[in-house]
ChimeraX commands (.cxc) that place a marker at each C-alpha (Angstrom):
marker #1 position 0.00,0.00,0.00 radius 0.5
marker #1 position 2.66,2.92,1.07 radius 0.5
marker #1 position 4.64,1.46,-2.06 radius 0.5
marker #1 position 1.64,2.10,-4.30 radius 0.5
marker #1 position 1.17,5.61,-2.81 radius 0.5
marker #1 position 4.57,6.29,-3.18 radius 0.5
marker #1 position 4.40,5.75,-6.71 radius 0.5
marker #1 position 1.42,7.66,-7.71 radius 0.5
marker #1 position 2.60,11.12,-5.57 radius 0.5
marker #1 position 6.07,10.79,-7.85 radius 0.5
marker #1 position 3.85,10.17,-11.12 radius 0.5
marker #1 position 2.14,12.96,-10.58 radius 0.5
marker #1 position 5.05,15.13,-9.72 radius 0.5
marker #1 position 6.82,14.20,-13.33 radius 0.5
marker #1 position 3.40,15.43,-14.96 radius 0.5
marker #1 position 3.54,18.61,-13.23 radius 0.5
marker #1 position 7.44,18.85,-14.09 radius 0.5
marker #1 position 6.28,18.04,-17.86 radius 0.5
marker #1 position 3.94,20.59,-17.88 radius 0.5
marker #1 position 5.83,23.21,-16.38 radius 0.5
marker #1 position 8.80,22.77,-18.53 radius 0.5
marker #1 position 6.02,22.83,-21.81 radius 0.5
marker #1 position 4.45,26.09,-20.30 radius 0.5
marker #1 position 8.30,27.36,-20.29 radius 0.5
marker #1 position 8.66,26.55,-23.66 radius 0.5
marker #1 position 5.60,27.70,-25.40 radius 0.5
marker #1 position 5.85,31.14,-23.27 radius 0.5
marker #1 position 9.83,31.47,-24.35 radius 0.5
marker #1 position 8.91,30.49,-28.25 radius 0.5
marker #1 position 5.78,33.02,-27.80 radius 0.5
marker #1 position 7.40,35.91,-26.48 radius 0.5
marker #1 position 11.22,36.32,-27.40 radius 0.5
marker #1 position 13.72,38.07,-24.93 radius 0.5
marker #1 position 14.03,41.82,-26.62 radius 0.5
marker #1 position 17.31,43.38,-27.26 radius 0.5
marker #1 position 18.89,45.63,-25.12 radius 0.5
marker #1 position 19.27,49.41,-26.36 radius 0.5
marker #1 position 22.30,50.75,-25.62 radius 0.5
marker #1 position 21.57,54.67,-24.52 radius 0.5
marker #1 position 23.56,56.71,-25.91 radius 0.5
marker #1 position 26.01,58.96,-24.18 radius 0.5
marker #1 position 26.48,62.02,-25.49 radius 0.5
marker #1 position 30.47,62.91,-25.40 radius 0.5
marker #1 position 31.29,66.55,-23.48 radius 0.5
marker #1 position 34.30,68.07,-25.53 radius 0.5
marker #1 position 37.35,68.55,-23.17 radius 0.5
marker #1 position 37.38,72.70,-23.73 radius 0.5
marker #1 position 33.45,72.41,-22.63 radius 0.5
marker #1 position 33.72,70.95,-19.56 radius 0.5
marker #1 position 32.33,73.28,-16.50 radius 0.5
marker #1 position 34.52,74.19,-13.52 radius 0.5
marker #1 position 33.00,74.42,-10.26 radius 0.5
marker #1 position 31.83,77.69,-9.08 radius 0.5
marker #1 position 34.59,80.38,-8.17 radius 0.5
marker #1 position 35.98,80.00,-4.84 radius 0.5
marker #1 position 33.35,77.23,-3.67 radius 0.5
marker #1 position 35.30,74.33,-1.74 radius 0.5
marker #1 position 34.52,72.32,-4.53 radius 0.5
marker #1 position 36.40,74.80,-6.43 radius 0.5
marker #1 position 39.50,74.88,-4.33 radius 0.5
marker #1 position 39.48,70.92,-3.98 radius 0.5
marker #1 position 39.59,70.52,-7.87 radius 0.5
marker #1 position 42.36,73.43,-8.04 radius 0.5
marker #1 position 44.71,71.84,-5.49 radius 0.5
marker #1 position 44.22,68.34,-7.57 radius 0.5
marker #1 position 45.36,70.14,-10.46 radius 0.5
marker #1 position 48.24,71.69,-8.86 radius 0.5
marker #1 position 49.17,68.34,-7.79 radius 0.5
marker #1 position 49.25,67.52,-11.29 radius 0.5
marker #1 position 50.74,70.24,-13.18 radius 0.5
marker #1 position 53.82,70.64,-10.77 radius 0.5
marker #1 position 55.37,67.18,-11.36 radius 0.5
marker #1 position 54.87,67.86,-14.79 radius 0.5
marker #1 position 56.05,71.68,-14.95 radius 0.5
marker #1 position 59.20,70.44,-12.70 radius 0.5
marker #1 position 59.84,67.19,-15.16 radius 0.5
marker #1 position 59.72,69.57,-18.28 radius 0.5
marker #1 position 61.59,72.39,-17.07 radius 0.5
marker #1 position 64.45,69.74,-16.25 radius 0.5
marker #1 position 64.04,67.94,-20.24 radius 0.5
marker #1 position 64.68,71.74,-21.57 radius 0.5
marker #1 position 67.43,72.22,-19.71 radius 0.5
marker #1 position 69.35,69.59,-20.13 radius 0.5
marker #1 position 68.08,69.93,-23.85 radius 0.5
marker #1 position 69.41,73.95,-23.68 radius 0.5
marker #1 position 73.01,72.67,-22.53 radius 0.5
marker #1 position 73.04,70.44,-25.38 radius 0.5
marker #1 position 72.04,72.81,-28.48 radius 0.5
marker #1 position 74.63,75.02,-26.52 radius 0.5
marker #1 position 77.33,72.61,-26.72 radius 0.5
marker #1 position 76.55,71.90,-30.08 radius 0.5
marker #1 position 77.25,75.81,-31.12 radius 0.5
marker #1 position 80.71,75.58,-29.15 radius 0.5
marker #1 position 81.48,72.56,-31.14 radius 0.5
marker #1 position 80.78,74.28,-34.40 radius 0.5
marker #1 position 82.63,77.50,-33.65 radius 0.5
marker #1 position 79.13,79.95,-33.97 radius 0.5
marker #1 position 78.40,80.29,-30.09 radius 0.5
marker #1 position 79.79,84.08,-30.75 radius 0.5
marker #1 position 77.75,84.74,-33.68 radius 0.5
marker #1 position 74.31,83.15,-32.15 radius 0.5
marker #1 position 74.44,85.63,-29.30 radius 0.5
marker #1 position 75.26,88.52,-32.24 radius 0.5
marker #1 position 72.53,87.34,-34.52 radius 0.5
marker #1 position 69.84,88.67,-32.06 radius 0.5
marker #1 position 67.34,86.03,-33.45 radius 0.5
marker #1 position 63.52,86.40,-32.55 radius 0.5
marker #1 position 60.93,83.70,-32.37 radius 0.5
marker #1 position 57.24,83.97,-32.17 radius 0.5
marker #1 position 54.90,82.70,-29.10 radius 0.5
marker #1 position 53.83,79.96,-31.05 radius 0.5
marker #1 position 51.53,77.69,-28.71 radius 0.5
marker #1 position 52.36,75.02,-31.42 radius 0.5
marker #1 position 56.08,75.26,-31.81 radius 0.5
marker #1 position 56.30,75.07,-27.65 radius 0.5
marker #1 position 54.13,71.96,-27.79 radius 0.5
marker #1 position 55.84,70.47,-29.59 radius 0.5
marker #1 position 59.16,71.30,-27.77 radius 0.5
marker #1 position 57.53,70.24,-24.81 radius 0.5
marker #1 position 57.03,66.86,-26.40 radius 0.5
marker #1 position 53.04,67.73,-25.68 radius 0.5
marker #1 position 51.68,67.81,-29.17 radius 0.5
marker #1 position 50.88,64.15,-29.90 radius 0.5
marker #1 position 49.14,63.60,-26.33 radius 0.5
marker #1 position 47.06,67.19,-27.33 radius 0.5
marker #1 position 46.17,65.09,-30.70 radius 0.5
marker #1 position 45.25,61.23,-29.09 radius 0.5
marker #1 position 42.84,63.22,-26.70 radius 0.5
marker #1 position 41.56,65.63,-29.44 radius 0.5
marker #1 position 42.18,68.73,-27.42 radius 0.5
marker #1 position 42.72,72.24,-29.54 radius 0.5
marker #1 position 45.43,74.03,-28.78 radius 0.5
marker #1 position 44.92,77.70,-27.87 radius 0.5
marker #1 position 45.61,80.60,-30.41 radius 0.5
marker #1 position 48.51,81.84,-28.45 radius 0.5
marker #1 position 50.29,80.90,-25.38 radius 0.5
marker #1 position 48.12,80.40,-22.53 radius 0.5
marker #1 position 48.18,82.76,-19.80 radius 0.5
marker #1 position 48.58,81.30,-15.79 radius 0.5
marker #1 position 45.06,81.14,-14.81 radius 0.5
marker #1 position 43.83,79.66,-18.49 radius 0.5
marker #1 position 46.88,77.00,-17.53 radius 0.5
marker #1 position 45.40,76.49,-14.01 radius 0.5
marker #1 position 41.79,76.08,-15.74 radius 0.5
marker #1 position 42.98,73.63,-18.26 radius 0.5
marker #1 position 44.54,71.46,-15.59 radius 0.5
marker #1 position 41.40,71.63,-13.54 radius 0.5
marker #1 position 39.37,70.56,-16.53 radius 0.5
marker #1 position 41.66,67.77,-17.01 radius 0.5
marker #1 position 41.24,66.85,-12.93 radius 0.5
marker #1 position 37.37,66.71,-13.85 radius 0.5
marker #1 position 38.03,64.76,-16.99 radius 0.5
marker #1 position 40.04,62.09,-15.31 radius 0.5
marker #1 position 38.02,62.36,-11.98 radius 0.5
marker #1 position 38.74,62.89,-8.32 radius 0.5
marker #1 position 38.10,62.31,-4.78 radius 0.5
marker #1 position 35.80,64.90,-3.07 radius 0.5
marker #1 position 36.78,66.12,-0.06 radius 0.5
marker #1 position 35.16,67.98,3.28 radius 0.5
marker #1 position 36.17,70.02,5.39 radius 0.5
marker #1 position 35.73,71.10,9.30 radius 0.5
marker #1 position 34.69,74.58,9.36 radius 0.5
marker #1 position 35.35,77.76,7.72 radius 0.5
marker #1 position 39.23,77.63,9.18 radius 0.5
marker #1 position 39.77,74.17,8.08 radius 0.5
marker #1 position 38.74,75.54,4.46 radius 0.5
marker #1 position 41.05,78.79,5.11 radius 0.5
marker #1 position 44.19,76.81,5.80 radius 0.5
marker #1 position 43.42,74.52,2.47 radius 0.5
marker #1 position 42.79,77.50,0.22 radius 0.5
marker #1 position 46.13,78.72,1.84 radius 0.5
marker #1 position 47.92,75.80,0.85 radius 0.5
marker #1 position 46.95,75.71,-2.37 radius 0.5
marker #1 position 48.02,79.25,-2.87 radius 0.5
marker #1 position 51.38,78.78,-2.27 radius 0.5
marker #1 position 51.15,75.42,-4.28 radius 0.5
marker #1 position 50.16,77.64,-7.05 radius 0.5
marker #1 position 52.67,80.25,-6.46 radius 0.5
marker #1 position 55.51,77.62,-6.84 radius 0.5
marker #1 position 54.38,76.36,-9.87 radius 0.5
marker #1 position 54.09,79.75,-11.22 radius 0.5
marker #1 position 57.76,80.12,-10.81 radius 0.5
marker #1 position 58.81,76.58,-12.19 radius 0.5
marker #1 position 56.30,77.18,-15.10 radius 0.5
marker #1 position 58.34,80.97,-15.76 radius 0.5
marker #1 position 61.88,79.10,-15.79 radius 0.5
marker #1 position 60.47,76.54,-18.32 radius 0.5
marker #1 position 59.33,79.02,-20.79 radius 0.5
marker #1 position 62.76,80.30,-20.56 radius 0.5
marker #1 position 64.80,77.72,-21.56 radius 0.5
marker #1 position 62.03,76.62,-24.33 radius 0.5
marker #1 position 62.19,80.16,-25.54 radius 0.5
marker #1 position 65.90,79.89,-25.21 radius 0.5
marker #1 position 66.04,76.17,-27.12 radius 0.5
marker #1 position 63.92,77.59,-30.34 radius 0.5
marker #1 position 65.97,80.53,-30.39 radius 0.5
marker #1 position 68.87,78.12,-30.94 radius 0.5
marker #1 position 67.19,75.95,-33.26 radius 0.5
marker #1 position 66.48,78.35,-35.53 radius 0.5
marker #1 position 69.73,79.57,-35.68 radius 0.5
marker #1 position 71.03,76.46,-36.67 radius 0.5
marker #1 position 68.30,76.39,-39.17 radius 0.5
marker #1 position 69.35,79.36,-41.14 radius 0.5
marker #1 position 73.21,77.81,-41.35 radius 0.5
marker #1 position 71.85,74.79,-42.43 radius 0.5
marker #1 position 73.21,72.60,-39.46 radius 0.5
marker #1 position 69.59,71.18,-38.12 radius 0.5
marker #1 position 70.38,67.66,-39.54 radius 0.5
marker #1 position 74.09,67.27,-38.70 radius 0.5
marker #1 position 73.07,69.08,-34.98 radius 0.5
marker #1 position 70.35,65.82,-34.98 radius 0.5
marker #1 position 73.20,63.26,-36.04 radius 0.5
marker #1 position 75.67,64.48,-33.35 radius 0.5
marker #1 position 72.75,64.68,-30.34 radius 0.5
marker #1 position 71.71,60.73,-31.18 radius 0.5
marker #1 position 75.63,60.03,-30.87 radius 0.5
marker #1 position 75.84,61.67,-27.63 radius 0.5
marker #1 position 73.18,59.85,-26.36 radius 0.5
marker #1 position 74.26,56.82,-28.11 radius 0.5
marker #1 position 77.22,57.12,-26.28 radius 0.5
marker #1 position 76.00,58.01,-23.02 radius 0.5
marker #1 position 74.00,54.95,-22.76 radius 0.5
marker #1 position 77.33,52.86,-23.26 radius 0.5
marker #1 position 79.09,54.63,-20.82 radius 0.5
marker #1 position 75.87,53.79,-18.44 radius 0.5
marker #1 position 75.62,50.49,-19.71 radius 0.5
marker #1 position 79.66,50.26,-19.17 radius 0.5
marker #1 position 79.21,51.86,-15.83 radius 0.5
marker #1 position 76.16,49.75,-14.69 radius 0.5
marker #1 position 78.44,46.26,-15.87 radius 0.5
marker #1 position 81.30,47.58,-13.99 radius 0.5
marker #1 position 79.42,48.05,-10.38 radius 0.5
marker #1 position 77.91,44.63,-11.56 radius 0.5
marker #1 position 81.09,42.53,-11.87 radius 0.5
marker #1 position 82.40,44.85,-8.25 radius 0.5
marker #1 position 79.46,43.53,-6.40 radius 0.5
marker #1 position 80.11,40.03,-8.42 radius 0.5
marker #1 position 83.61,39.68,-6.90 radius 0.5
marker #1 position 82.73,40.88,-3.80 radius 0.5
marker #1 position 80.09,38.39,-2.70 radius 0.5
marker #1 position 82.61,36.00,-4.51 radius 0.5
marker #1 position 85.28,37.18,-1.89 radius 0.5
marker #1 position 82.81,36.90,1.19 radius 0.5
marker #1 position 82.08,33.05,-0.14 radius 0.5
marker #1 position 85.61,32.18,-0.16 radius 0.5
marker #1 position 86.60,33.78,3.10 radius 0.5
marker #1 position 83.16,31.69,4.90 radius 0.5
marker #1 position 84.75,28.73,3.63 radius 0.5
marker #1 position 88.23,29.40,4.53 radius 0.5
marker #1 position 86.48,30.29,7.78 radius 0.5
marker #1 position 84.48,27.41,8.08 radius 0.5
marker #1 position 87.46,24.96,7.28 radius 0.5
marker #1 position 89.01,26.56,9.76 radius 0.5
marker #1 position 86.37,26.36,12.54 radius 0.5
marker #1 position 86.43,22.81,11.76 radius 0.5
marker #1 position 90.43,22.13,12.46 radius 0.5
marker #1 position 89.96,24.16,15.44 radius 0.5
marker #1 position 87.18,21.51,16.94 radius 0.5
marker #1 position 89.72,18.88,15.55 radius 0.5
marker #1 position 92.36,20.10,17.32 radius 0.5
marker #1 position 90.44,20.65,20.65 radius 0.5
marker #1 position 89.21,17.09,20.23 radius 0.5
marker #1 position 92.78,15.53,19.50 radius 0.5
marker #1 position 93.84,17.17,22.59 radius 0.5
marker #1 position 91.28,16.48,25.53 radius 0.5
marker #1 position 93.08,14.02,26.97 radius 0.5
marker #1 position 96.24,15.26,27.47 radius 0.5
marker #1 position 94.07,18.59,28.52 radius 0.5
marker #1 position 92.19,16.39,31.25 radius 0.5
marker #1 position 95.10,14.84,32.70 radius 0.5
marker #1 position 96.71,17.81,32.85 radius 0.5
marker #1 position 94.02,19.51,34.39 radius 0.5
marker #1 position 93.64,16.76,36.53 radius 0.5
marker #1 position 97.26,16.56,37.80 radius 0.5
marker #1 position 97.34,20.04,38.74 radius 0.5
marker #1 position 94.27,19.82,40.79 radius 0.5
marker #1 position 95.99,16.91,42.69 radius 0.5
marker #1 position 99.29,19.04,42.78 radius 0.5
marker #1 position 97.27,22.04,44.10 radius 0.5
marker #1 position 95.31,20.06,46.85 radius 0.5
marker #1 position 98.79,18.35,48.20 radius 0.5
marker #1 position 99.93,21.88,48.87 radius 0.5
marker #1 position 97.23,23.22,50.35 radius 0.5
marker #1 position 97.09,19.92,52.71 radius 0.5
marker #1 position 101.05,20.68,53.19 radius 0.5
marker #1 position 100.60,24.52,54.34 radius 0.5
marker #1 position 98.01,23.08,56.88 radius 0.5
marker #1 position 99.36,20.57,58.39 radius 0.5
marker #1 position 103.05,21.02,58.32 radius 0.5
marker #1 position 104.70,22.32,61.80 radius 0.5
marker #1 position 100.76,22.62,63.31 radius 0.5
marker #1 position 101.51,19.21,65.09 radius 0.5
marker #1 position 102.91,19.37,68.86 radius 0.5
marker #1 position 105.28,16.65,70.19 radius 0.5
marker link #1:1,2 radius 0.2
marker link #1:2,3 radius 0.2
marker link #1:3,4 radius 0.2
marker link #1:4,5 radius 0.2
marker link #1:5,6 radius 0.2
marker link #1:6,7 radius 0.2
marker link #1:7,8 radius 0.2
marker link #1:8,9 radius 0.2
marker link #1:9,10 radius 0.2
marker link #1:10,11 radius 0.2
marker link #1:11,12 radius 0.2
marker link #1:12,13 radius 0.2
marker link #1:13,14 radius 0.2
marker link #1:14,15 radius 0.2
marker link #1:15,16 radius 0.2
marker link #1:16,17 radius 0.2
marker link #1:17,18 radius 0.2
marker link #1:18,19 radius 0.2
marker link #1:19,20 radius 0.2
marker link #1:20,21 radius 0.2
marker link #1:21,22 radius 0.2
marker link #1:22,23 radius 0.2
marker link #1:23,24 radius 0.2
marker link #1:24,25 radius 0.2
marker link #1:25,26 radius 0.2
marker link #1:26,27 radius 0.2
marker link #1:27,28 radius 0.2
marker link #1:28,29 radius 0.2
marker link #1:29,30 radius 0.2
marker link #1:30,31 radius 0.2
marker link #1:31,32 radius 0.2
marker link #1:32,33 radius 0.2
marker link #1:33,34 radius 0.2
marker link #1:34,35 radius 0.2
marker link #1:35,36 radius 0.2
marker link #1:36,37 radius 0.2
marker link #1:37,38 radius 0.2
marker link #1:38,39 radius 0.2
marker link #1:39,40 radius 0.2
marker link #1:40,41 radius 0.2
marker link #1:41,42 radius 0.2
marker link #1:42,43 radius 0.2
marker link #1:43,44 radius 0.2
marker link #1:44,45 radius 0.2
marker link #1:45,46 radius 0.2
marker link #1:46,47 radius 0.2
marker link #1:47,48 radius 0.2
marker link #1:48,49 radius 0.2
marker link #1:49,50 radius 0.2
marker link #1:50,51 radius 0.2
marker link #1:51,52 radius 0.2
marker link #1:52,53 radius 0.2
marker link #1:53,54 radius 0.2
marker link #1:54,55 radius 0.2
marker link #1:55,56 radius 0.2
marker link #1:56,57 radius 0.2
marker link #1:57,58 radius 0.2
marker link #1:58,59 radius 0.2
marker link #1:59,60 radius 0.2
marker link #1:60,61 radius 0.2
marker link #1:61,62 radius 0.2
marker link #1:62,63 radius 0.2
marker link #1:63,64 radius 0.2
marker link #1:64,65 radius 0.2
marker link #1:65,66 radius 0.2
marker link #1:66,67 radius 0.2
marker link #1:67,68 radius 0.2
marker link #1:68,69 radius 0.2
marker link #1:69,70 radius 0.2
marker link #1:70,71 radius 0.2
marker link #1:71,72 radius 0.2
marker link #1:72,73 radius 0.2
marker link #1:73,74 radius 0.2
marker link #1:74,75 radius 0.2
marker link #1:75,76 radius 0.2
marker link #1:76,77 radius 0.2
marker link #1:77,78 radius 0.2
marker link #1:78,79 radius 0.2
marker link #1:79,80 radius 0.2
marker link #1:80,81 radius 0.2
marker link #1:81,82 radius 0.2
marker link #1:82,83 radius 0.2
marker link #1:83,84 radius 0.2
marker link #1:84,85 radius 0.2
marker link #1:85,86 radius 0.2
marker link #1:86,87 radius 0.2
marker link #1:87,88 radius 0.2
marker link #1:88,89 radius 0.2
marker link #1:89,90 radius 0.2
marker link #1:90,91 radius 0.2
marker link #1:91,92 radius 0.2
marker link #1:92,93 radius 0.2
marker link #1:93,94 radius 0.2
marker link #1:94,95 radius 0.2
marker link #1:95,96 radius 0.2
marker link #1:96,97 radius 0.2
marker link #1:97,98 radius 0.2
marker link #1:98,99 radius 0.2
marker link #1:99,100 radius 0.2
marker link #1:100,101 radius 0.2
marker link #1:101,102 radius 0.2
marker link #1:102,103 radius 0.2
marker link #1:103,104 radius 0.2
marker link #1:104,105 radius 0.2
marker link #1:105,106 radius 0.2
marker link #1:106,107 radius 0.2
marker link #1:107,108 radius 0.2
marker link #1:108,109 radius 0.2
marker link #1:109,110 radius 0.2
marker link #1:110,111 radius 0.2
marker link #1:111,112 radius 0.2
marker link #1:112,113 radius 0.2
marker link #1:113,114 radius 0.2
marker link #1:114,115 radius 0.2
marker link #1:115,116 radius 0.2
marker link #1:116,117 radius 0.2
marker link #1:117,118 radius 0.2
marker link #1:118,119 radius 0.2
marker link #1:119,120 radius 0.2
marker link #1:120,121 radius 0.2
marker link #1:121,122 radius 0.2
marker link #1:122,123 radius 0.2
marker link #1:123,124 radius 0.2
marker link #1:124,125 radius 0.2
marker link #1:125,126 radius 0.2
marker link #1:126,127 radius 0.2
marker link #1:127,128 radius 0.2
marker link #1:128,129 radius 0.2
marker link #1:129,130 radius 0.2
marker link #1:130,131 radius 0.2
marker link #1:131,132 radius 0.2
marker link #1:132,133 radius 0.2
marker link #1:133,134 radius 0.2
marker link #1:134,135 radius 0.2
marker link #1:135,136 radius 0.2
marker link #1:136,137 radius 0.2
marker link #1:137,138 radius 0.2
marker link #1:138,139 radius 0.2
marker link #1:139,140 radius 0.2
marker link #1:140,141 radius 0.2
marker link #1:141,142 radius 0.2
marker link #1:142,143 radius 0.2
marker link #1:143,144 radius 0.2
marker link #1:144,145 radius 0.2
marker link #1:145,146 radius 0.2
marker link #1:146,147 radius 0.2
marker link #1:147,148 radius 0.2
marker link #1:148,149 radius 0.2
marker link #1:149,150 radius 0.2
marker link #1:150,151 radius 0.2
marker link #1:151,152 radius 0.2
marker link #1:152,153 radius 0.2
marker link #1:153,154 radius 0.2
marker link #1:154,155 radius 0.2
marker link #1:155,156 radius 0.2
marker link #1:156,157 radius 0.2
marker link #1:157,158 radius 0.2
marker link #1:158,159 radius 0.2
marker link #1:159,160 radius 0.2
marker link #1:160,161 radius 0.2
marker link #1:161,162 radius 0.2
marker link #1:162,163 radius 0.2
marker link #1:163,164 radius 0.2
marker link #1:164,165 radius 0.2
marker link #1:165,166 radius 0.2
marker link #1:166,167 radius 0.2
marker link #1:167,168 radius 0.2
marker link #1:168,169 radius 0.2
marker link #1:169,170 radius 0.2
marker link #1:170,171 radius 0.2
marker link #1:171,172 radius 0.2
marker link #1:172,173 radius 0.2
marker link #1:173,174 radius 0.2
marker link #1:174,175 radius 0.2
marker link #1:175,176 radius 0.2
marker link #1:176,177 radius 0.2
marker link #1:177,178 radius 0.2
marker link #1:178,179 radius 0.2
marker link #1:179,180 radius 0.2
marker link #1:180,181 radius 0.2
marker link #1:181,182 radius 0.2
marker link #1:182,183 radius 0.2
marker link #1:183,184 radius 0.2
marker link #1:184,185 radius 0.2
marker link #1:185,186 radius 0.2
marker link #1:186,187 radius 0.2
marker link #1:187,188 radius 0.2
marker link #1:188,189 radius 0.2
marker link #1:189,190 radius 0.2
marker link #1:190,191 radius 0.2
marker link #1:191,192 radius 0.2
marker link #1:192,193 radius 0.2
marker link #1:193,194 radius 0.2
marker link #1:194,195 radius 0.2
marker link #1:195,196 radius 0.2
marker link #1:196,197 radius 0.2
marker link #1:197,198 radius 0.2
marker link #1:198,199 radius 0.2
marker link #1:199,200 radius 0.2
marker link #1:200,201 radius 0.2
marker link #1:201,202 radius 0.2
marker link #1:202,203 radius 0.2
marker link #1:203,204 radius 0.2
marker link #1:204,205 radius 0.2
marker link #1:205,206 radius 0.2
marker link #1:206,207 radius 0.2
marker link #1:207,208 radius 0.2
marker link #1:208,209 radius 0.2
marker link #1:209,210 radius 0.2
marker link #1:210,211 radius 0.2
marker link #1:211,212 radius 0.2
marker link #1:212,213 radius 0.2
marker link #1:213,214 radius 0.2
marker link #1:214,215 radius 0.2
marker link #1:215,216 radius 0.2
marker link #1:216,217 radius 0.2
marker link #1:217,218 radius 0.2
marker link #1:218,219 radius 0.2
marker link #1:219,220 radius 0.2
marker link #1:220,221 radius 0.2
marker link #1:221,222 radius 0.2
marker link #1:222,223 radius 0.2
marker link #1:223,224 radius 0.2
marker link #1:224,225 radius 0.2
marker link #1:225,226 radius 0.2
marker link #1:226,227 radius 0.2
marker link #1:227,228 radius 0.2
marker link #1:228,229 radius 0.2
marker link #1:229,230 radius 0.2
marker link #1:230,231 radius 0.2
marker link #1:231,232 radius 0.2
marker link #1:232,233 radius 0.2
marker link #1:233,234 radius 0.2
marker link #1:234,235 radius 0.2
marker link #1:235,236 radius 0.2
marker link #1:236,237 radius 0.2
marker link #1:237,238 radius 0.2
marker link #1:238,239 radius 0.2
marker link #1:239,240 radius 0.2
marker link #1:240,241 radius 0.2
marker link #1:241,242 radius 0.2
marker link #1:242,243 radius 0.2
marker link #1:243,244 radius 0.2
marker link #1:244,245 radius 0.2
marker link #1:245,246 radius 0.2
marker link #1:246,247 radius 0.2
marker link #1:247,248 radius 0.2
marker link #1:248,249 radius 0.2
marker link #1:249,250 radius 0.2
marker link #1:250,251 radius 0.2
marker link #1:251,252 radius 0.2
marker link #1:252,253 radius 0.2
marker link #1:253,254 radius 0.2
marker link #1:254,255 radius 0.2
marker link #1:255,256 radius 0.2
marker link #1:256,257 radius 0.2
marker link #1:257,258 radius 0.2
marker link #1:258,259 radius 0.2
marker link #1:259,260 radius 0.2
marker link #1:260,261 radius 0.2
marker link #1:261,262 radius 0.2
marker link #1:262,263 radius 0.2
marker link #1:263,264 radius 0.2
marker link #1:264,265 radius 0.2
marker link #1:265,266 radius 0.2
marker link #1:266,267 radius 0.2
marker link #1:267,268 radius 0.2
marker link #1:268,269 radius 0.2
marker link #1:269,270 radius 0.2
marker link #1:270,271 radius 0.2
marker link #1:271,272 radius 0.2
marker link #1:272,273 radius 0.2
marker link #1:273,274 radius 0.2
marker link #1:274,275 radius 0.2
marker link #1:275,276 radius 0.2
marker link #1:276,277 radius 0.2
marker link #1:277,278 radius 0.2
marker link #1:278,279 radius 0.2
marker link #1:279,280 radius 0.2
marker link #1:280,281 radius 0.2
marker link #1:281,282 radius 0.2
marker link #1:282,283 radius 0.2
marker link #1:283,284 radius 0.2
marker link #1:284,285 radius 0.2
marker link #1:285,286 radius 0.2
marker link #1:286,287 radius 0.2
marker link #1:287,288 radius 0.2
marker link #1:288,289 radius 0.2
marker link #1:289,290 radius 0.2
marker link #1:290,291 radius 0.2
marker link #1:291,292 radius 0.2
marker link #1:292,293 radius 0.2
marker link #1:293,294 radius 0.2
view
């Protein structure tokens, strides 16, 4: 009897399986799964993006983040044109016209473009599809552009505990700014300084051979490095060579040691032994000798 019943309560489960999974079926070849629309997002150009309202902490937050950004940068750059300055220098020295550079008096414009691309900035202006301005950028239109680019790339907000919490930040920033002013100055110096140079050597004609000569220097730095780097290399080689011989020399010579103690324990125990047995005999002879009465 319970087999029976047993049997007819799983029949009937497999029919209502059957006609679930049928019910499935008919309502999945009845109505079909729509596609999903993809919304579109409509892209913000980088010169249209909005900074935060003037002097707002939001403001001063996304300011600070850009002079967080720009001063690594300004201070990396100003380095590259120096170093690129002492080289274009050198360069006249070697060819004899240092003299007449300084007497040619030559003038270049403020070409946003020509710096740019000085800067080695022009091909990450065209990958992100940013315009460059009509003529070199003044500090604040700098600072803006930075900020835009701090928006662009995102940020963390941040809060702040009262009105002299916010004081000391804007503060800060200030003299963030005011450093960066004075790195950004010294840059435009030497890149004024470098296309001056340049186009000097353009009008003699020695742009190519002034290329040739700065790839060899580099060239030749690099194997000097390399040399350099090989040399410290095989020193520190030797060295931990040296400190591997002398642990073994040290080692075998721990181990002859113990040898040597070992060979001579005996003769070290007698020894030791006998003068224990010398020392007690005198100490019995100083006590008993002339203390006896006859």
């Amino acid at each position: 009897m319970k087999t029976s019943t047993i049997l007819t309560i799983s029949c009937v489960f497999s029919l209502l399986f059957v006609v679930a999974v049928s019910s499935a079926a008919k309502v999945i070849e009845v109505a079909p799964a729509k596609p999903a629309v993809e919304e579109a997002v409509e892209e913000v150009k980088f010169e249209d993006i909005e900074l935060p309202q003037k002097d707002s902490p939001e403001y001063w937050v996304v300011r600070s983040e850009a002079m967080g950004e720009l001063t690594p940068l300004l201070t990396r750059k100003r380095a590259e044109m120096k170093k690129k300055r002492q080289m274009l220098a050198d360069y006249l020295l070697k060819i004899g016209k240092g003299e007449e550079m300084a007497a040619a008096n030559v003038e270049v414009p403020d070409d946003p473009k020509a710096y740019a691309k000085a800067l080695g900035l022009l091909d990450g202006y065209k990958q992100r599809d940013i315009a460059l301005p009509a003529k070199l950028p003044t500090w604040e239109e700098t600072a803006q552009f930075s900020m835009r680019f701090v928006l662009y790339e995102g940020y963390r907000p941040m809060q702040f505990d009262g009105a002299e919490d916010a004081k000391g930040f804007v503060e800060v920033c200030q003299k963030k700014e005011q450093y960066a002013q004075k790195v950004r100055k010294e840059m435009r110096l030497y890149v004024k300084d470098c296309l001056k140079i340049w186009t000097y050597l353009g009008t003699i004609g020695e742009q190519s051979a002034c290329k040739e000569w700065a790839v060899g220097m580099k060239l030749d730095a690099k194997k000097a490095d390399d040399a350099e780097r090989a040399a410290v290399a095989e020193s520190r080689r030797m060295a931990a060579l040296e400190r591997r011989e002398s642990a073994k020399e040290q080692k075998f010579q721990d181990a002859q040691d113990r040898a040597s103690f070992r060979s001579s324990r005996r003769s070290r125990h007698y020894q030791s032994r006998d003068d224990r047995l010398q020392y007690r005999q005198s100490r019995l002879d100083e006590r008993y000798t002339n203390n006896y009465r006859w």
